[in-house]
N, C-alpha and C positions, 0 to 999 in steps of 0.2 A: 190726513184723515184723523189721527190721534187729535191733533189740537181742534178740529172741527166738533171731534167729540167732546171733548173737554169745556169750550167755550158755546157751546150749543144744548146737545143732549145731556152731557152729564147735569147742566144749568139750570134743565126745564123751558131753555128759548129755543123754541121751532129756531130750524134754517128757512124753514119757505111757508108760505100758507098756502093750504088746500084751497082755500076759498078764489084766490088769485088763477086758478088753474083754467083754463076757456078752451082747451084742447077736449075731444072725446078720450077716456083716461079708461084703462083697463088696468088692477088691480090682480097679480096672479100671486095668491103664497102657495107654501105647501105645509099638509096637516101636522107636522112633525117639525118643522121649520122654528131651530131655535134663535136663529138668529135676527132675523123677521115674521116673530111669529106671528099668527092669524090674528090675532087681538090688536097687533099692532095698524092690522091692513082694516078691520073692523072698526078702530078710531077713526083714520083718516077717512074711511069713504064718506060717511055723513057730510065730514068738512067739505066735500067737492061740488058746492054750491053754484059755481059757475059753468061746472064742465056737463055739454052736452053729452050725452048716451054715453054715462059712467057706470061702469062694472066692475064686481068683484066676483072674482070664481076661486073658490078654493078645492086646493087639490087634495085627493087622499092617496095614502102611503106613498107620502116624502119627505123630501127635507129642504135645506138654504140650496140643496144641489142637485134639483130633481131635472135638472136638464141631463146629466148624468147616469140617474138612474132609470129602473123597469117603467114607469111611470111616465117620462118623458113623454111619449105620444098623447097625455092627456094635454100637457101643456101646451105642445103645437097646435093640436085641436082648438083651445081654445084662445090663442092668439090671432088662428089661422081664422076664426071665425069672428072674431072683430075687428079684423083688419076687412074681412069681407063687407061687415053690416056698414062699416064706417065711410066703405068705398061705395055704396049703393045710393 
């Protein structure tokens, strides 16, 4: 992972392009999320030029760890709900 960052991110070269992506693609951060924050998930969506029925849902009052925290049920919800549209 280090050297992934190293020769990737710290670099400025993408590891993968959004645009390549042809899967339906659901984009979950959380508002407090330092580690992937919202800005980062607000870049790539645009890129996901190829992917059918792409979303971005962003969470409030969380973090990199909101599976963990009070919040959590907003996350399942909204998993729970594009795995649904996706299977329709």
């Amino acid at each position: 992972m280090l050297q992934d960052s190293a020769e990737f991110w710290q670099a400025g070269r993408p590891f993968w392009d959004p645009a390549r992506v042809t899967a339906p693609t659901l984009l979950v951060v959380a508002e407090w999320d330092r580690d992937t924050p919202p800005a980062m998930a607000s870049a790539i969506f645009p890129l996901l030029t190829a992917s059918p029925g792409k979303r971005l849902v962003m969470l409030a009052d969380g973090t990199h760890s909101i599976i963990m925290e009070r919040n959590r049920g907003a996350l399942f919800q909204a998993v729970q709900v594009f795995l649904e549209e996706a299977m329709a």
